[in-house]
C-alpha positions, 0 to 999 in steps of 0.5 A, spaced: 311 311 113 319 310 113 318 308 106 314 314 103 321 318 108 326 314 104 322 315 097 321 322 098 328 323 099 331 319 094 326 323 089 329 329 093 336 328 091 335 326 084 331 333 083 336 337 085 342 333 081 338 333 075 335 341 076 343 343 077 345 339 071 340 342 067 342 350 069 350 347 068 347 345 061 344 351 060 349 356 061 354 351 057 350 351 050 349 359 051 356 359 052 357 354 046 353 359 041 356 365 044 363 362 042 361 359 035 359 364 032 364 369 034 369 369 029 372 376 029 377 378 035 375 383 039 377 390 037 381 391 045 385 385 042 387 386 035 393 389 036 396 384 041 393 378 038 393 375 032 387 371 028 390 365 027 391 365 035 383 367 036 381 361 032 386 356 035 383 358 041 375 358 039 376 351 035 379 349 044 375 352 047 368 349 043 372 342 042 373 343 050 365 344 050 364 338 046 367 334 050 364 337 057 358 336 054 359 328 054 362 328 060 357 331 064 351 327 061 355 321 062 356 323 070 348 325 071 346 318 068 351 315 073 349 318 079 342 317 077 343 309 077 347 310 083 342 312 087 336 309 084 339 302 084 343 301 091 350 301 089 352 304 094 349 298 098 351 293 095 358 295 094 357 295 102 354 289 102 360 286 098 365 290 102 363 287 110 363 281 106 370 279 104 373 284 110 377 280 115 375 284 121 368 285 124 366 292 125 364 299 121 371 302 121 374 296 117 368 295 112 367 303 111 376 302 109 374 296 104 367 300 101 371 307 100 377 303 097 372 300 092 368 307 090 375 310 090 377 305 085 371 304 081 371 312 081 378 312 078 376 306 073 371 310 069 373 317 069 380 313 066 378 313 058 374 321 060 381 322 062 385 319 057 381 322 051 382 329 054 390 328 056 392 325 049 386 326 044 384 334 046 390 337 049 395 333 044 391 336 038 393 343 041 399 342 043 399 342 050 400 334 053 407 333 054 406 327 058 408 320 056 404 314 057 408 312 061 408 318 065 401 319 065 400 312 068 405 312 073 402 319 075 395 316 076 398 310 080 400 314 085 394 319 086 390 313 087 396 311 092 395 317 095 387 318 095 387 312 099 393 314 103 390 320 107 382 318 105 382 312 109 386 313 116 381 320 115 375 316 115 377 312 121 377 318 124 371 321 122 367 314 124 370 315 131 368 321 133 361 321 130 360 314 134 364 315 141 363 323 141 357 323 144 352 329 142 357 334 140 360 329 136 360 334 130 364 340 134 369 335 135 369 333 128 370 340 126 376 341 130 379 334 128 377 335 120 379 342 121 386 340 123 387 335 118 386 341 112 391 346 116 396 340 116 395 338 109 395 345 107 402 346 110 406 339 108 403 339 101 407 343 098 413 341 100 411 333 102 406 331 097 407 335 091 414 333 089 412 326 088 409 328 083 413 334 079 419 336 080 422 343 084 429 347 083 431 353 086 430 359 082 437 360 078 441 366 080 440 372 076 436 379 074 428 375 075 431 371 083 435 379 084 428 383 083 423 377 085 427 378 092 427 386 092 420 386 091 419 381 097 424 385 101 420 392 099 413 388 101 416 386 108 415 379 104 416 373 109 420 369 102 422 362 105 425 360 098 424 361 090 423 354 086 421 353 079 417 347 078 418 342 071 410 343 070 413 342 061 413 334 063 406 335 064 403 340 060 404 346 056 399 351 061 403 356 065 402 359 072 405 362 079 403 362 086 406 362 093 404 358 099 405 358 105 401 359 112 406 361 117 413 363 117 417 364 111 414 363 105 415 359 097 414 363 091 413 357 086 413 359 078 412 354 073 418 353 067 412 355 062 411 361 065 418 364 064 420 366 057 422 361 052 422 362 044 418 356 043 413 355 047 412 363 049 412 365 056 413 372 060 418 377 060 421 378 067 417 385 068 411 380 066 413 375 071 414 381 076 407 383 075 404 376 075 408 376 082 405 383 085 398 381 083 399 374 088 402 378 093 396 382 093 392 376 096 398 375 101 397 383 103 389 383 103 389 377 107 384 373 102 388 366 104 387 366 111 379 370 109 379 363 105 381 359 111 375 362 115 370 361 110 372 354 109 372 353 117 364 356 118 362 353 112 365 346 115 362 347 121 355 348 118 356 342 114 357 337 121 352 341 124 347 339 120 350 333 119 350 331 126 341 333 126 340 328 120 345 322 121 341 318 126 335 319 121 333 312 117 331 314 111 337 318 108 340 311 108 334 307 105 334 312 100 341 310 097 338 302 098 340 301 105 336 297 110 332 301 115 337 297 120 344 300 117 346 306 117 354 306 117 357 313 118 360 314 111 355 313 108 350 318 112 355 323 111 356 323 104 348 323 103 347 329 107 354 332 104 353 331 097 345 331 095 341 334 102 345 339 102 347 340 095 341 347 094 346 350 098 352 348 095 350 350 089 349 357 092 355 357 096 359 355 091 356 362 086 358 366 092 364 364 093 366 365 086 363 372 086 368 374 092 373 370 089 373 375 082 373 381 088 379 378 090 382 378 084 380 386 081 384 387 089 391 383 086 391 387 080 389 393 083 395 392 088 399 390 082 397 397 079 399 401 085 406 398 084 406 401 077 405 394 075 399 395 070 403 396 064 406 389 064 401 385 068 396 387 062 401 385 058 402 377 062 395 376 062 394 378 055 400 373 054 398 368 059 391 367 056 394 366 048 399 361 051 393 357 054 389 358 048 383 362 053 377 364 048 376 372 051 369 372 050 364 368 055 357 369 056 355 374 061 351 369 066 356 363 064 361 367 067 357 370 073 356 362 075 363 359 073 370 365 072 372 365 079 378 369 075 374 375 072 375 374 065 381 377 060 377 383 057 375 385 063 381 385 068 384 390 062 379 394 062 379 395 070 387 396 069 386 401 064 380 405 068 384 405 074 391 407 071 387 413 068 384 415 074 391 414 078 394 419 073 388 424 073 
């Protein structure tokens, strides 16, 4: 009976990923035909954007699907093998048998180094083929060889840094934490995030990119008059090399007590040759992150994130004495390590329920956006906001015309076209 358990969900999880790579599919190839055989651009953007730029950012974004194509094919073939081999497993089985020490912590650190290496390994050429084949062909790689590889050396470093002091924890808990283990995971997972959240920007991310403060002038002078006037708690302002890295742009605030950082990218900011925003756009792009900060959406993110972690252990901690979720990735009835248990429950049990709280969650984020703006709008901001966004999205190479059930499922940003023509519906209706 056991067996018939474990088969049923091993084929209960393969189902799931198969019907959501299907639906991925789907939505790709109807946004795939939408983009091929729109040549023209839209009559709301003639005036600001030229034929040449529209078909650069056609030819992207098709090139972009082509390649996406590949890789999730590619990425369901491999997490169906996974499953149905054992690799899990056997990585396991290999793992306790080169540890030096006893016991599940010290095996569970040596089997998630392995899957995270083997992990970095094969996205490796996906990775190398998008960065300097795809973006280079576009003009948006700026890295080096040497860059990029000294980049991956420390992300890896750095995954396995926090990911297996993290796991340690997690194990204990789950074995010593009796029935309620999974309210004290909660509490413990939920610190961790918090504390993350707060060194990360001003420990983690400078190893990878380089910050100087905002130089003295007319954008540092108005960004802080801005902040002033929104009783805006601004820390500091710095500029982020992101042009050693890519030719993308953006802006962003972090933060989440006291005195915050607002952080813009040097692609952001206007330059002759790359493109770039004029300080009225830079201001406008600030209003709407600081409509966020008004509205609350960080701290309601947070909140979300908290309940949908505890939901999670709980119904972790209801199925992870179950044997079956554990024969089903090729464990014996005997084995059921923690880590192992968390990440079938986590990845494919509960994967329906990802794939709608992820659609929901995009959903509130797009609200969340027509929010920013709309407070950027009340700032008297629209005029140059439509214009950063035009801006941004023809320095990007942004195809504007998306498939309306791509978009639903996929734009947590409201599309280009749409984001305009909520600012001029609402700038009219301010002025009547």
């Amino acid at each position: 009976m056991a067996l018939i358990d474990a088969e049923k969900v091993q084929y209960a999880a393969l189902a799931f990923l198969w019907i959501e790579y299907l639906w991925e599919l789907y939505l790709d190839i109807r946004q795939y035909h939408l983009c091929k055989k729109t040549e023209n651009v839209p009559p709301e953007l003639k005036q600001v954007m030229s034929k040449e730029t529209f078909d650069k950012a056609r030819l992207y974004t098709l090139d972009k699907d082509k390649y996406g194509f590949i890789k999730s094919a590619f990425s369901i073939v491999l997490s169906t093998f996974v499953i149905w081999s054992g690799l899990l497993a056997t990585v396991w089985m290999y793992a306790e048998s080169i540890s030096p020490w006893k016991g599940e912590v010290a095996t569970s650190c040596i089997w998630l180094f392995l899957l995270i290496a083997m992990s970095t390994l094969i996205d490796l050429p996906f990775s190398v083929y998008y960065t300097f084949v795809l973006e280079e062909k576009y003009g948006f790689n700026k890295q080096t060889a040497k860059f990029y590889l000294w980049d991956k050396i420390k992300s890896f470093i750095l995954s396995q840094a926090l990911s297996l002091p993290i796991a340690s924890i997690i194990i204990v808990i789950v074995k010593y934490g009796g029935d309620l283990f999974f309210v004290w995971l909660w509490i413990t997972v939920g610190i961790i995030v918090l504390l993350l959240l707060t060194i990360y920007p001003s420990y983690i991310a400078p190893l990878f990119d380089k910050y100087t403060p905002l130089p003295e002038g007319e954008l540092r002078t108005d960004i802080e008059k801005l902040a002033s006037e929104l009783k805006f708690p601004l820390g500091q302002l710095y500029v982020v090399e992101g042009s050693k890295r890519s030719a993308h742009s953006n802006a962003y605030f972090y933060g989440l007590f006291g005195a915050k950082r607002i952080v813009l990218f040097d692609t952001l900011l206007a330059n002759p040759e790359s493109g770039g925003c004029q300080n009225d756009e830079v201001l406008a792009v600030l209003s709407h992150e600081l409509g966020h900060w008004k509205h609350g959406h960080i701290v309601k993110n947070i909140i979300i994130m908290q309940t949908n972690l505890f939901l999670m252990f709980l119904v972790f901690g209801f199925m992870f004495g179950f044997p079956p979720i554990y024969q089903a990735v090729g464990f014996p009835p005997n084995l059921q390590p923690v880590l192992v248990g968390l990440l079938v429950v986590m990845q494919y049990i509960m994967m329906p329920y990802n794939a709608l709280l992820s659609f929901l969650l995009t959903c509130l984020s797009r609200y969340f956006e027509f929010q920013a703006d709309a407070f950027a709008l009340k700032l008297g901001k629209a005029d140059p906001l439509q214009r950063a966004l035009v801006q941004l999205n023809k320095d990007n190479l942004g195809f504007p015309i998306y498939d309306s059930l791509f978009s639903a499922w996929h734009h947590s940003h409201p599309p280009l076209l749409q984001r305009l023509v909520a600012l001029q519906t609402n700038s009219h209706s301010k002025e009547d």
